[in-house]
Each structure stands twice: as structure tokens, then as C-alpha cells.
SEDREN-552561 format. One record per atom (N, C-alpha, C): residue number from 1; atom name; x, y, z. Coordinates in nm, 3 decimals. Layout:
BEGIN
     k    a        xx        yy        zz
   NUM   CA         X         Y         Z
...
! end
This chain:
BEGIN
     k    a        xx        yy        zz
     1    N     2.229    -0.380    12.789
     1   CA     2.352    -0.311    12.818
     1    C     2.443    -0.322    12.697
     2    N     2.506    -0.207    12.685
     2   CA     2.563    -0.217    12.538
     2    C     2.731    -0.214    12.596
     3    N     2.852    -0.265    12.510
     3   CA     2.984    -0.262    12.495
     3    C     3.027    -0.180    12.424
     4    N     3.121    -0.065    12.421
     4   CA     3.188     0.033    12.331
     4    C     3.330     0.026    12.337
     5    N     3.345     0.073    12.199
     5   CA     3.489     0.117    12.192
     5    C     3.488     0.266    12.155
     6    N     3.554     0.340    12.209
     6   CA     3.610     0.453    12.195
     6    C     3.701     0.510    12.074
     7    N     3.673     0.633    11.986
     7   CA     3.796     0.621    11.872
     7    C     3.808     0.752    11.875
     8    N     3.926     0.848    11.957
     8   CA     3.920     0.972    11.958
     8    C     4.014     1.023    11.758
     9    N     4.000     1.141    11.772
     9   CA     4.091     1.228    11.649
     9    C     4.125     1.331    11.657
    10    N     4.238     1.404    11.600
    10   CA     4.287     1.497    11.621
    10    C     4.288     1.593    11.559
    11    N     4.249     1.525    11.393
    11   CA     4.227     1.636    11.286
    11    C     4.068     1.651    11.282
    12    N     3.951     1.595    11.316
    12   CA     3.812     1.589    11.358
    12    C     3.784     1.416    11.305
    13    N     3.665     1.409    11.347
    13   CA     3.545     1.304    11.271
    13    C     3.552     1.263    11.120
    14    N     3.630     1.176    11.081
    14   CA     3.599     1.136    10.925
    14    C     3.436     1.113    10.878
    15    N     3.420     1.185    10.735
    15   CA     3.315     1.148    10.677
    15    C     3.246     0.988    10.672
    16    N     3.123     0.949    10.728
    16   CA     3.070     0.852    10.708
    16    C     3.090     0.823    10.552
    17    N     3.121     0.886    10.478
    17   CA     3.140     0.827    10.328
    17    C     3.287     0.793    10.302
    18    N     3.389     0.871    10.371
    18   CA     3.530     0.785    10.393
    18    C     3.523     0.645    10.479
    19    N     3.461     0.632    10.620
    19   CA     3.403     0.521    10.636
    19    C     3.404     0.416    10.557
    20    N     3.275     0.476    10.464
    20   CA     3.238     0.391    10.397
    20    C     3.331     0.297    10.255
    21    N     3.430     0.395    10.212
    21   CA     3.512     0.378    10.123
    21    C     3.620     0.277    10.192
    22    N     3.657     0.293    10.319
    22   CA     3.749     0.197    10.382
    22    C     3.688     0.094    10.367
    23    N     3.565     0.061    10.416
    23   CA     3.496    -0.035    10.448
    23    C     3.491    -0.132    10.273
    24    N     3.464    -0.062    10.229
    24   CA     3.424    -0.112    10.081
    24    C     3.578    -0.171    10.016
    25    N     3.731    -0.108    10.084
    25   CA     3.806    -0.157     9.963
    25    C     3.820    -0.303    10.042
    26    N     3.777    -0.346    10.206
    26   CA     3.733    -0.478    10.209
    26    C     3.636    -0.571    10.182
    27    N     3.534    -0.527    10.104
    27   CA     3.471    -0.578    10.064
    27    C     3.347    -0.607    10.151
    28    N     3.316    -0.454    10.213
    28   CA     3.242    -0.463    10.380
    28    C     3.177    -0.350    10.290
    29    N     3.054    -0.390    10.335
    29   CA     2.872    -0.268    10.296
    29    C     2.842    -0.216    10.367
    30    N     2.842    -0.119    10.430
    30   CA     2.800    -0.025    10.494
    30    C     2.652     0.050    10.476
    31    N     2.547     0.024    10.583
    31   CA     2.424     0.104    10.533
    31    C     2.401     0.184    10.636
    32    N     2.315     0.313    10.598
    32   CA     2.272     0.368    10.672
    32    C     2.155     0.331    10.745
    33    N     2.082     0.329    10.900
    33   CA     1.955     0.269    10.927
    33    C     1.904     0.394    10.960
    34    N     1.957     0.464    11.081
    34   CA     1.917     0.603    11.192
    34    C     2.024     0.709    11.150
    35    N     1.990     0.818    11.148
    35   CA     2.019     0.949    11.149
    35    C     1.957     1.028    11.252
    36    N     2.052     1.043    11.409
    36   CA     1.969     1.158    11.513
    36    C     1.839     1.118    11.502
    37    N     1.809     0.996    11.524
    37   CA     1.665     0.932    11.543
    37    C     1.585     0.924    11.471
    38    N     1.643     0.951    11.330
    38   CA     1.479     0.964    11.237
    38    C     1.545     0.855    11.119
    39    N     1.447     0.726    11.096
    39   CA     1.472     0.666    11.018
    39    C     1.561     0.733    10.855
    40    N     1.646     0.618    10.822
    40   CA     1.755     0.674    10.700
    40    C     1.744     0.624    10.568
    41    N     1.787     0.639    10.474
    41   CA     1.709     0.530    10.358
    41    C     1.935     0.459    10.355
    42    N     1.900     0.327    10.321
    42   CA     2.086     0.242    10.312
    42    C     2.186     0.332    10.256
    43    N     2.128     0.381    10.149
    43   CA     2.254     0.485    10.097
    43    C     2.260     0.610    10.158
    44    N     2.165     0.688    10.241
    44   CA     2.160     0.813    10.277
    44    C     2.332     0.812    10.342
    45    N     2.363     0.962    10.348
    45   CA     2.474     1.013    10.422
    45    C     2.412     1.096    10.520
    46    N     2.479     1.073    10.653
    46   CA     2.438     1.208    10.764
    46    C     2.497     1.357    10.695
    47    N     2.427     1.467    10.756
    47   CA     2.523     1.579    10.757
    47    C     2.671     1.560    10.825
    48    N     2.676     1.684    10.829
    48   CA     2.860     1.724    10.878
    48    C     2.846     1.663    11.036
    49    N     2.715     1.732    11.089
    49   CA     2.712     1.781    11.238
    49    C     2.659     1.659    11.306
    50    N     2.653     1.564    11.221
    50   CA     2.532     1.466    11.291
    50    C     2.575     1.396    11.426
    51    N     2.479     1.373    11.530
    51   CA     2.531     1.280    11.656
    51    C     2.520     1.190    11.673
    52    N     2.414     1.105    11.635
    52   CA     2.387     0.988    11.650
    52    C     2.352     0.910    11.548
    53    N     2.412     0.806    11.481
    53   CA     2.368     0.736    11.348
    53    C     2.401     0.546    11.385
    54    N     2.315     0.484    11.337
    54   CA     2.279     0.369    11.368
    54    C     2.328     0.303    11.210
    55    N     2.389     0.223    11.220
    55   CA     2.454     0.179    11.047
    55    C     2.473     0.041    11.112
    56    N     2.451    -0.053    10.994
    56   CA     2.459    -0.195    10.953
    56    C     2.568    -0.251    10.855
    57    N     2.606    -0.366    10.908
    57   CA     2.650    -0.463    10.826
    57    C     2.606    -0.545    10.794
    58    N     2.534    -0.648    10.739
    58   CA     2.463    -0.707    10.671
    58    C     2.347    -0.680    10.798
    59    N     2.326    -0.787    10.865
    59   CA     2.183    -0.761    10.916
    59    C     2.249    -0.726    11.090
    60    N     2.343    -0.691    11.075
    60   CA     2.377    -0.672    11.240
    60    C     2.386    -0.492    11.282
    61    N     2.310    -0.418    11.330
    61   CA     2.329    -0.305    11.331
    61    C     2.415    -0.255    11.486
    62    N     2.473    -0.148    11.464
    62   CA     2.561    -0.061    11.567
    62    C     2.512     0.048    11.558
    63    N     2.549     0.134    11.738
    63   CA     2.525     0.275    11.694
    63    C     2.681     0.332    11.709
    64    N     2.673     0.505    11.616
    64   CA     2.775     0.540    11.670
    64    C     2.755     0.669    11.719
    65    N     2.820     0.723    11.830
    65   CA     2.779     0.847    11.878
    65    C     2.903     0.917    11.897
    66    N     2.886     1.091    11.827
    66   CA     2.953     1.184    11.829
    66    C     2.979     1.277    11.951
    67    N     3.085     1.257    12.058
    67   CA     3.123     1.375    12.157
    67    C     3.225     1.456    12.082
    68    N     3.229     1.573    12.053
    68   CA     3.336     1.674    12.024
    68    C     3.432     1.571    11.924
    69    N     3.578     1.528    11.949
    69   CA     3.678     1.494    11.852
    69    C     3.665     1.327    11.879
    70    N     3.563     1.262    11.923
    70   CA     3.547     1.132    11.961
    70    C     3.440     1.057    11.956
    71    N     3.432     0.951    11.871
    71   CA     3.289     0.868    11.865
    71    C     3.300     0.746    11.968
    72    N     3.193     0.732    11.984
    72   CA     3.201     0.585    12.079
    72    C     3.076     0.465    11.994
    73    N     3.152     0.355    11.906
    73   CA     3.108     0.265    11.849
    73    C     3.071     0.142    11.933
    74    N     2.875     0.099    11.969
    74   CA     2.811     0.065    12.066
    74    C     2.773    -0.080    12.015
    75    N     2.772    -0.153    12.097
    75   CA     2.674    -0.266    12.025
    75    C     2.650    -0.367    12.141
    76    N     2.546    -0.439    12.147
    76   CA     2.500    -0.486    12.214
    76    C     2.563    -0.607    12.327
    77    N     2.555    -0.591    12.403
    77   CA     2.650    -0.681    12.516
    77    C     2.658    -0.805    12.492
    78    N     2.507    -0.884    12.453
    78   CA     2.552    -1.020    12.429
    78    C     2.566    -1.054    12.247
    79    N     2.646    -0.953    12.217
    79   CA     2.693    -0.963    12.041
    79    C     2.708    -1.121    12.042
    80    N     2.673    -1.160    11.958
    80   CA     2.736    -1.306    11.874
    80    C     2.907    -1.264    11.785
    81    N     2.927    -1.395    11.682
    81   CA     3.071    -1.346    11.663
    81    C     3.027    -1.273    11.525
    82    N     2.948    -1.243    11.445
    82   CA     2.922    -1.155    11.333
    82    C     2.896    -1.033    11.364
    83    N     2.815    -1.005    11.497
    83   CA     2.798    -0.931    11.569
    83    C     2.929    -0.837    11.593
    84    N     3.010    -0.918    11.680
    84   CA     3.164    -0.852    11.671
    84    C     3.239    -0.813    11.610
    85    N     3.176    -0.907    11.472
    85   CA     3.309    -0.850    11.353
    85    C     3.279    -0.738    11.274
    86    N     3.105    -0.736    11.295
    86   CA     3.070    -0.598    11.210
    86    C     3.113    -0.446    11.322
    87    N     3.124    -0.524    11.467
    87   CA     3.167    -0.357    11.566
    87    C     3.311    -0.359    11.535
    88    N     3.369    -0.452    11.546
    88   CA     3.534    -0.430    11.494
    88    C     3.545    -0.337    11.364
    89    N     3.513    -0.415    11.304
    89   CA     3.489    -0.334    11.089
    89    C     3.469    -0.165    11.158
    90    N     3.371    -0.130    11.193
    90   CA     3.333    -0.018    11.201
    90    C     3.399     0.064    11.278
    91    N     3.456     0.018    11.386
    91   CA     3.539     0.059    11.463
    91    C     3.671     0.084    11.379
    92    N     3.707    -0.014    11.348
    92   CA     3.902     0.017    11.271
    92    C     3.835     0.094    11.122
    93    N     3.755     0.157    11.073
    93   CA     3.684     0.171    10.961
    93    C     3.704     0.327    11.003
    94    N     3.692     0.392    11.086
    94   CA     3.667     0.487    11.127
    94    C     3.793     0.524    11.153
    95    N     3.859     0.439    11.283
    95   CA     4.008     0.501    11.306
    95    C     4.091     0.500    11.146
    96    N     4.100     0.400    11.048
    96   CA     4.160     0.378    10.940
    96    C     4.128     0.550    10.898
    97    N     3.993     0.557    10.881
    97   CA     3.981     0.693    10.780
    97    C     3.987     0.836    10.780
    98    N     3.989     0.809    10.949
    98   CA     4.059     0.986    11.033
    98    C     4.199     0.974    11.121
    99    N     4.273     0.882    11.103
    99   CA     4.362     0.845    11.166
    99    C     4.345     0.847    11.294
   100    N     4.229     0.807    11.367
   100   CA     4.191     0.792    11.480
   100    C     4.278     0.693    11.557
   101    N     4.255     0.712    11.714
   101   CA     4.334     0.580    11.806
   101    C     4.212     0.576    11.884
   102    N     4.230     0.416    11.856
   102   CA     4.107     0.359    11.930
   102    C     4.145     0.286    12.075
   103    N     4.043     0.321    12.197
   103   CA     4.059     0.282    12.298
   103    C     4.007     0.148    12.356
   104    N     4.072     0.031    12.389
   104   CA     4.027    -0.098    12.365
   104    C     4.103    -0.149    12.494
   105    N     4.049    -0.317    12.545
   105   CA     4.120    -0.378    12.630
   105    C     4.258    -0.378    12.632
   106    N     4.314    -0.371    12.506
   106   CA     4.423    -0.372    12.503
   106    C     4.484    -0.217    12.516
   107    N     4.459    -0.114    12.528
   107   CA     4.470     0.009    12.515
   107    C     4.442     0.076    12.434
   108    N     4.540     0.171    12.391
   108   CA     4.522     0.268    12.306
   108    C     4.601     0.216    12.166
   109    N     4.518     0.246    12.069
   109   CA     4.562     0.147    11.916
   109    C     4.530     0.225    11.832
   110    N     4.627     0.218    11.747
   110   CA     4.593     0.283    11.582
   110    C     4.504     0.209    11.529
   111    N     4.462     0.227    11.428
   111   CA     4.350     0.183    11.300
   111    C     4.406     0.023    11.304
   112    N     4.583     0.034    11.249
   112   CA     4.637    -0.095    11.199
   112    C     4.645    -0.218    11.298
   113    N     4.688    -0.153    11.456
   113   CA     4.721    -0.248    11.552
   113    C     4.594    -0.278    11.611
   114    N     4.436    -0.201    11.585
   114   CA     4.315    -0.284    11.619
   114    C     4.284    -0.375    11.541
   115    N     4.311    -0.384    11.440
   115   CA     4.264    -0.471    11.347
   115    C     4.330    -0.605    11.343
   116    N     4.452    -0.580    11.378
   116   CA     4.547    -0.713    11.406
   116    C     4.520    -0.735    11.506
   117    N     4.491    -0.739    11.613
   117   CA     4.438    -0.755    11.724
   117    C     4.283    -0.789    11.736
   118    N     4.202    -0.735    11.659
   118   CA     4.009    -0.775    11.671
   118    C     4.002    -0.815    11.518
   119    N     4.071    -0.938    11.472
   119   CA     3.988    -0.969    11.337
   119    C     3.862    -0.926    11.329
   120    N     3.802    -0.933    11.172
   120   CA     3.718    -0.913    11.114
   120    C     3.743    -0.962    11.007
! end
């Protein structure tokens, strides 16, 4: 059983390579694993349209899946705490780079107030 967070947008889906650029000015690696089910090589980028992509932080992988103006960032129920910090990263990584608000226990959160709230 997997745990998600929700990260809707208003202007669309940021590029997995803006992603990736957030991710990087912390000093966080981002790889590609899955692309819509078909194995990815670490550096590959999805297309525009893509739905389903499976990406890693060091050895802990997440999926993320595309509905219309909203991804839902998945990871496994009994995550450990590296586990968590790579779904957090990816999660505020995403809202950070489309100005997304992410939907969480605590509610509804910008990029800045998940992150202060779910270290990583």
C-alpha cells in the first residue's frame, strides 16, 4: 500500500528538468528509473505528455503520476526516514518549480510552508 501527497497547479505540470534544477540547487540528484512503464536510462527526460515516471534519490525510488493539472507523489507505506525525505524532496521539488500547493496532513501548502513543515 502506498502513501501520497497530492501537488495540484494552475499554470500546468513543471518540467521534470525544472524539478530537477530545484532539486540540484540543494544538492539533491535526481534520476530517472520508469517512463510510462518502460525502463529509463538516470539522465533520460520524459516527454511533455508523460503519466507515469518512477525517479530516485539515491537508492530510494518514488512514483509520480500525472491527472490533468495535478501529480500525486507515491511511495511506499512502510517508507523508512530516507525514504521520507527523498518523497518530501520530490514533493516540495515540484510544488517549488510550478508553484504548485501541495495537499498534506496539514492541508493545503505552498512549496515553502511544506518544506518547513516535512524536512528533508
Amino acid at each position: 500500500m502506498g502513501i501520497q501527497y497530492d501537488v495540484s497547479f494552475d499554470g500546468g505540470i513543471p518540467s521534470v528538468e525544472a524539478v530537477k534544477a530545484a532539486l540540484a540547487e540543494r544538492d539533491i540528484q535526481l534520476q530517472m528509473r520508469m517512463i510510462d512503464g518502460a525502463l529509463a536510462a538516470p539522465a533520460e527526460l520524459p516527454p511533455e505528455n508523460w503519466s507515469e515516471i518512477r525517479v530516485a534519490i539515491a537508492k530510494n525510488m518514488l512514483t509520480v503520476r500525472r491527472h490533468g493539472n495535478t501529480i500525486a507523489v507515491v511511495a511506499w507505506g512502510n517508507a523508512d526516514g530516507a525514504m521520507a525525505d527523498a518523497w518530501h524532496a520530490i514533493t516540495w521539488a515540484f510544488a517549488a518549480a510550478g508553484g504548485g500547493l501541495v495537499k498534506s496532513e496539514q492541508g493545503v501548502q505552498s512549496a515553502d510552508q511544506f518544506a518547513a513543515s516535512h524536512p528533508f
